[in-house]
C-alpha positions as CSV (number, residue, x, y, z in Angstrom):
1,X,105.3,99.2,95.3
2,X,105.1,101.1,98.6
3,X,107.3,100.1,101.5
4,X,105.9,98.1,103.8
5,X,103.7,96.3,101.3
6,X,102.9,93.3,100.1
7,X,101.7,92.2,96.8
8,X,98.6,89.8,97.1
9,X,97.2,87.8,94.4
10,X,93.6,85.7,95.0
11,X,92.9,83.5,92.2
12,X,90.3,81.0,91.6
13,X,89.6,78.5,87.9
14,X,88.3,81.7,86.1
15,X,91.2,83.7,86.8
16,X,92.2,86.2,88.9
17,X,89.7,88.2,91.4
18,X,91.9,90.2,93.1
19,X,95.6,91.6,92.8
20,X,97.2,94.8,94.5
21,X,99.3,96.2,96.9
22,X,98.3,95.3,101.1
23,X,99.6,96.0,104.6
24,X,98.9,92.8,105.7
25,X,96.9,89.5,105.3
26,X,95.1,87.6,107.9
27,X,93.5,84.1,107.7
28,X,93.4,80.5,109.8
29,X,94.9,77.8,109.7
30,X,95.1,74.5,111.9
31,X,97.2,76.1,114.5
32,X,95.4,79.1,115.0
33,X,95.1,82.8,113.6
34,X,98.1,83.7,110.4
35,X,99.4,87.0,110.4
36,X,101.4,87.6,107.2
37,X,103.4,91.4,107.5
38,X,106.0,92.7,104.8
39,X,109.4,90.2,105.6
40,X,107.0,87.4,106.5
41,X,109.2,84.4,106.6
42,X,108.2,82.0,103.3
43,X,105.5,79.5,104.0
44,X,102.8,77.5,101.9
45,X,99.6,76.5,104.1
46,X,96.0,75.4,103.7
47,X,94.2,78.7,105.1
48,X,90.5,78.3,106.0
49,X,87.5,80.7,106.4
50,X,88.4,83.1,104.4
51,X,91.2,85.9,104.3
52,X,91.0,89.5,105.2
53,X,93.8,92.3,104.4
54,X,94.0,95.9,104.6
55,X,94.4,97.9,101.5
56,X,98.0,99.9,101.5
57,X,96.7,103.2,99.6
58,X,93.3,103.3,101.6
59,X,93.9,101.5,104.4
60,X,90.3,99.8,103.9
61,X,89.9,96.3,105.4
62,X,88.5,94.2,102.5
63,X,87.2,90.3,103.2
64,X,87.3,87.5,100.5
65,X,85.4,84.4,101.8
66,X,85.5,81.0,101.2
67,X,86.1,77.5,102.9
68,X,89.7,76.6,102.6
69,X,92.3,77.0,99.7
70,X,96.0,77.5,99.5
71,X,98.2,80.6,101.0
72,X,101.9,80.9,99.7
73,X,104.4,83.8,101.1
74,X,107.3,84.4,99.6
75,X,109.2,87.2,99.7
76,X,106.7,90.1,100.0
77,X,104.3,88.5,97.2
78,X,100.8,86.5,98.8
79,X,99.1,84.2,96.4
80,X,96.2,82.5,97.4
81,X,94.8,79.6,95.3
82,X,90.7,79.1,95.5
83,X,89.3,76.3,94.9
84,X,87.6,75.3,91.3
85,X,84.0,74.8,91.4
């Protein structure tokens, strides 16, 4: 893993549909806008409207949509847990 990356995970019911290394990951939640860098303190929220994160060996901005599901930090490791359908 590069420095300064984080490993994100997005899975939904049918398994997993993406996993790699990021800069950073950016989503809502009730309070506001959620920034989550590399030494991101640990946190489990609901996240809604989707999550956008930048790509740590292109630096391409990439956007996974969806209502609402499940963000949890810890360490430098994102999971995010869709829905089932």
């Amino acid at each position: 893993m590069q420095k300064n990356s984080l490993m994100l995970k997005v899975v939904d019911r049918s398994g997993v549909i993406y996993s790699g290394e990021v800069s950073s990951v950016s989503s809502k939640n009730k309070k506001g806008k959620l920034d989550i860098l590399t030494l991101h303190a640990n946190l489990v929220s609901v996240v809604y409207e989707g999550i956008s994160f930048i790509d740590a060996i292109s630096s391409v901005e990439h956007k996974i949509g969806f209502p609402f599901a499940i963000m949890r930090s810890y360490k430098d490791s994102v999971t995010v847990l869709l829905p089932g359908s």
